[in-house]
N, C-alpha and C positions, 0 to 999 in steps of 0.2 A: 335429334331431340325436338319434340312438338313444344313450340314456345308456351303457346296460348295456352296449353294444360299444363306445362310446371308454372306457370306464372299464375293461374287458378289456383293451383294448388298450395303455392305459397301468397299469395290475398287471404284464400280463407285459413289457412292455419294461424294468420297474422292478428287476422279479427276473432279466431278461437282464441288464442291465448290472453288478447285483453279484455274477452269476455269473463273468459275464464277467473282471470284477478277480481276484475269488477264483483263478481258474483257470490267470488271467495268457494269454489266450489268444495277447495279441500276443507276447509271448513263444514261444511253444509254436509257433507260424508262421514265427518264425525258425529256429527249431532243424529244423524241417520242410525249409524252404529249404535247410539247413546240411549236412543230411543225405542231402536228393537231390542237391546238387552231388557228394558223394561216392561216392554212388553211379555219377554218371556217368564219375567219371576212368575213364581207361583200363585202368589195373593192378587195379580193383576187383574183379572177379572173380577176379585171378589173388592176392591175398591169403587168408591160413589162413580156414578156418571159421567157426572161431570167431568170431575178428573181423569178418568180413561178416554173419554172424548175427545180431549185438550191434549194427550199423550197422539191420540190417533192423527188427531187435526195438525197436528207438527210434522208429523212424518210423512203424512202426506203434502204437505206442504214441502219439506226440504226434498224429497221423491219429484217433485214438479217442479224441481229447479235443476237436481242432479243427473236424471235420466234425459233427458234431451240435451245435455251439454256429453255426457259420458258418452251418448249415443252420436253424438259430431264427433268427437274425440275416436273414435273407436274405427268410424264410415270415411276419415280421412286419412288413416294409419292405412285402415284396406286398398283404398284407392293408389295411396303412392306405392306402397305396395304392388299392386296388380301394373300400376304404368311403368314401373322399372322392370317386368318381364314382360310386358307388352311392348315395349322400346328394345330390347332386345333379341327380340324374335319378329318387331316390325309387323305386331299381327296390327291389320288397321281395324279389324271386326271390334277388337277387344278396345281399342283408344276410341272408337266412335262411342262404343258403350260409357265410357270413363267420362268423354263429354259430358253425356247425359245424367250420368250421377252426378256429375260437378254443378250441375245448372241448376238440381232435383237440392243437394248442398246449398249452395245460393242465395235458395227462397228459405230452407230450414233453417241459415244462418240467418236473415235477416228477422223472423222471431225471436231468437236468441240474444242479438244486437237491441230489438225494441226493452227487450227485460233490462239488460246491462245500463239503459236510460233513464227508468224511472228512478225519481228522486225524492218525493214526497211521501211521508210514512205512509200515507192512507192506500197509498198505491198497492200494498199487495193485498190489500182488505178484496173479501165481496161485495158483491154490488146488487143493487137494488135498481133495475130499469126499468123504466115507465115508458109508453107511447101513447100520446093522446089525437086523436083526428083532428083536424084542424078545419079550414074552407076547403068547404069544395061535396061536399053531401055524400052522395055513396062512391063516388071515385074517395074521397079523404078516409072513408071507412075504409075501406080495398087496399090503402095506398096503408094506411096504420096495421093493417094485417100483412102485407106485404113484407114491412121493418120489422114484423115480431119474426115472421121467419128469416129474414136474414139476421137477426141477432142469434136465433137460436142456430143457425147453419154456422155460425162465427163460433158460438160458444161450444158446438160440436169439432168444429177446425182446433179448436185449442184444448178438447181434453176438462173443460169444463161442465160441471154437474147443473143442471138447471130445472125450477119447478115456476110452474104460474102462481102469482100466490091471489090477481085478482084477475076479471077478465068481465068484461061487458059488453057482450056483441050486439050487432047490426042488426033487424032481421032482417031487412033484404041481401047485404052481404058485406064482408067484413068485421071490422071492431069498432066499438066508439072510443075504447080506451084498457091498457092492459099494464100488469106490473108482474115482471119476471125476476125471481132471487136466482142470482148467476155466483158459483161459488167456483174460485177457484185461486191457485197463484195470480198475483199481479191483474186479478181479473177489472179491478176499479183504472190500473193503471193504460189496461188496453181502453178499456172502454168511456172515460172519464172525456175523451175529444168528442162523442158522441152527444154530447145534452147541447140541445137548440133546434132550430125549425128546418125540417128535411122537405124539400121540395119536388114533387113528379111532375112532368110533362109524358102525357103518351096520349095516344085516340085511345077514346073510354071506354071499356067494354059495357057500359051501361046507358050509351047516346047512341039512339038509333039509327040517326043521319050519320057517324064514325065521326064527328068531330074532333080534335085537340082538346084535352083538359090539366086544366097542370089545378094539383091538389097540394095539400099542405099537412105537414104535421109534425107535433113536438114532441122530444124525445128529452127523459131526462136523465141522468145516473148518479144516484147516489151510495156512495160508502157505505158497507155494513161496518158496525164498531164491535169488536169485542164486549167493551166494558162501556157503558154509556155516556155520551161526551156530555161535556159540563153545561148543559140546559137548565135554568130555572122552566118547569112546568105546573100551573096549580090546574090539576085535572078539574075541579070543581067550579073554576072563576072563566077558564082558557078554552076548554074542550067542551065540544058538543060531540056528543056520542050516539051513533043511530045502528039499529043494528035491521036486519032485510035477510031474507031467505035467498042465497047465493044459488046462482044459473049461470048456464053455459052454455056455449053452441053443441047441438048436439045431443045435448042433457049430459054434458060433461061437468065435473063440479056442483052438479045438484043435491042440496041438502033439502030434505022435508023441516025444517025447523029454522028458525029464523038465528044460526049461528054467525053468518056475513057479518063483518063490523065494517063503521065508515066513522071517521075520526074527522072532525073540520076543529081546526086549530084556529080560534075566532080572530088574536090581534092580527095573524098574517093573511087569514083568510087561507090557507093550507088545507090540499082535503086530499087523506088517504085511507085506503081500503082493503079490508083482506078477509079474502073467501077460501081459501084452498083448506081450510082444518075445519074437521065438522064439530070441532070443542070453541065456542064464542072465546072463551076464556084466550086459549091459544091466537085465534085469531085476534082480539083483543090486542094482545102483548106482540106480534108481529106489525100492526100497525102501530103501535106506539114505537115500538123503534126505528120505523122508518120516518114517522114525522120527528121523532128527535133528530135522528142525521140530514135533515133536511132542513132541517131549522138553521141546525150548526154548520151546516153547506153554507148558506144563506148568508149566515154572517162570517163567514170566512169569503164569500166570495165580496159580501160588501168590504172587508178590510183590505185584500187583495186591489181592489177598483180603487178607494180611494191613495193604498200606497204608490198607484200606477198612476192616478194622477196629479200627487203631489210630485211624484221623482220623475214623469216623464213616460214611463215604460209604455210599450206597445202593448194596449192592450187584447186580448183575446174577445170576440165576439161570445155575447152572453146567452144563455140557453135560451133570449125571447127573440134572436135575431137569426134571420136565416143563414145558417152555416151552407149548408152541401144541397145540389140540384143534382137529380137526376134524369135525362132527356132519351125517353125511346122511341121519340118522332119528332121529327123526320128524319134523326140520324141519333146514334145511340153516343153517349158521353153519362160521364158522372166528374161531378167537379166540385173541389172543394173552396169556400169562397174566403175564407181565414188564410190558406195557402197554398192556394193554385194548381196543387197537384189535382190533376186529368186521370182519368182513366175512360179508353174506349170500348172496353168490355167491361158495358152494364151487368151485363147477365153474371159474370162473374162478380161483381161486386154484389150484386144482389142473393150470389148464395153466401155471400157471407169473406171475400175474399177485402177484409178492411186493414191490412197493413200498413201498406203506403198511404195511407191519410193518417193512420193512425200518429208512423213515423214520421210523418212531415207535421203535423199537429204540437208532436213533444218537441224535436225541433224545435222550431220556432218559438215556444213556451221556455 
């Protein structure tokens, strides 16, 4: 008997089955069932919108919690399977392979385990992510283009839908600043360790002499809400409203018509934007519901801070403080400064491989 692979093999069925509870999977298979019945009546297509939408958006939802647990369930049956007539026939071609699945297991389980952690309602909501350049000139432009594609290689990694919904690029190279709507399960909950100031070090590709430049930039994430959280707004007294004919790198996003809105929210000084719809109207109402969830962030993050420092609690570093460096000279590291966890394959982090922060993040939270 190979220890190390029945001992794998029972770890992860161990952590399948308390996930499994956590998740209530049999649950979430009923409502699955519940949901395609409805889908099938006859009248279903001929009801409002809205309402088939909110039918559709459920099932894909409980579909993105059940298929990747059914699909562990299923990839660990095969395995002990195949290792009990691999053990008995002593083929070692067939148990090297069984490693390899069990490790390929591992990493699949520990997304699975991230989900089984969140706690807080907002956490399975969409999100709304912002990158803005910080110091540092055309490396902080390069370096805020750099984080939109590792967010989108992340939100690719996880089976997540994503649009730009503003973008304001660089002309020499880069972003000056961008806000992506990322939709998906628990997508606020991966993503919610990510708001605060991301830091580069590398030689620049824009310094002649190859210098060192370490550049800066803030990233922020906010919840999308279904139904709109409880905000007093007097659009008339509160809101400045500007609207601009939206552009892109590339002439991607270009409208001939000044549809762009930019919202600046005057008591907080708030200012957000959205260009991806060529109806004002639309964009209009897309930025207003990101400056409302941002507001109501705001002040849930101010109640959170003060209850952490009446009772004690450790707090979390605030999205104006530097959380995570990145260093691809003179030696390659990413490090997270909230809670220590290292990784030495930048390149990997950088296409989007953000578990292990993520889960050391909740952790600690």
């Amino acid at each position: 008997m190979n220890v190390s692979i029945t001992q794998s093999i029972e770890e992860l069925k161990t952590d399948y089955n308390s996930i499994k509870v956590y998740l209530d999977i049999n649950a979430q298979i009923e409502k699955m069932q519940l949901l395609e019945e409805q889908m099938a009546e006859a009248d279903f297509w001929q009801k409002q919108e809205g309402e088939r939408q909110k039918v559709i958006d459920q099932l894909k939802e409980a579909k993105q919690i059940v298929t990747p647990a059914i699909a562990m369930e299923e990839k660990l049956a095969d395995i002990e399977a195949l290792y009990e007539l691999a053990e008995e026939e002593q083929d070692e071609e067939v148990l090297k392979e069984i490693e390899e699945d069990l490790n390929k297991c591992k990493k699949k389980m520990k997304s699975l385990r991230l989900s089984s952690i969140f706690s807080n309602p907002e956490d399975k909501n969409n999100v709304f992510l912002s990158v803005q350049a910080g110091v540092g000139g055309t490396d902080a432009c390069d370096w805020a283009n750099m984080l939109l594609r590792m967010y989108l290689r992340f939100a690719n990694n996880k089976d997540f839908s994503h649009q730009i919904v503003e973008i304001d690029p660089e002309e020499e190279a880069g972003i000056k600043s961008v806000t992506i709507h990322i939709k998906g399960v628990f997508a606020y909950g991966y993503l919610k360790s990510e708001t605060g100031i991301h830091r580069l070090v590398r030689i620049s590709p824009f310094n002649a002499n190859g210098k060192r430049q370490t550049s800066f930039a803030s990233v922020m994430v906010t919840p999308e809400f279904e139904t709109p959280p409880p905000i007093e707004i007097d659009e008339k007294r509160d809101l400045k409203i500007d609207t601009y004919r939206a552009s892109g790198a590339g002439g991607q996003h270009v409208n001939v018509t000044d549809s762009a809105v930019r919202i600046t929210h005057l008591p907080t000084g708030m200012v957000v934007s959205c260009q991806n719809e060529r109806s004002q109207h639309k964009n209009k109402a897309t930025a207003f519901k990101i400056l409302q969830a941002r507001i109501y962030q705001k002040q849930m993050d101010e109640q959170r801070e003060a209850f952490d420092e009446q009772y004690g609690q450790k707090k979390i570093a605030g999205w104006s403080n530097q959380i995570r460096s990145y260093c691809l000279h003179p030696y390659t590291l990413v490090k997270d400064h909230r809670t220590s966890v290292e990784k030495g394959n930048a390149q990997g982090v950088l296409d989007g491989d953000l578990d292990d922060f993520i889960e050391g993040y909740l952790l600690q939270s």
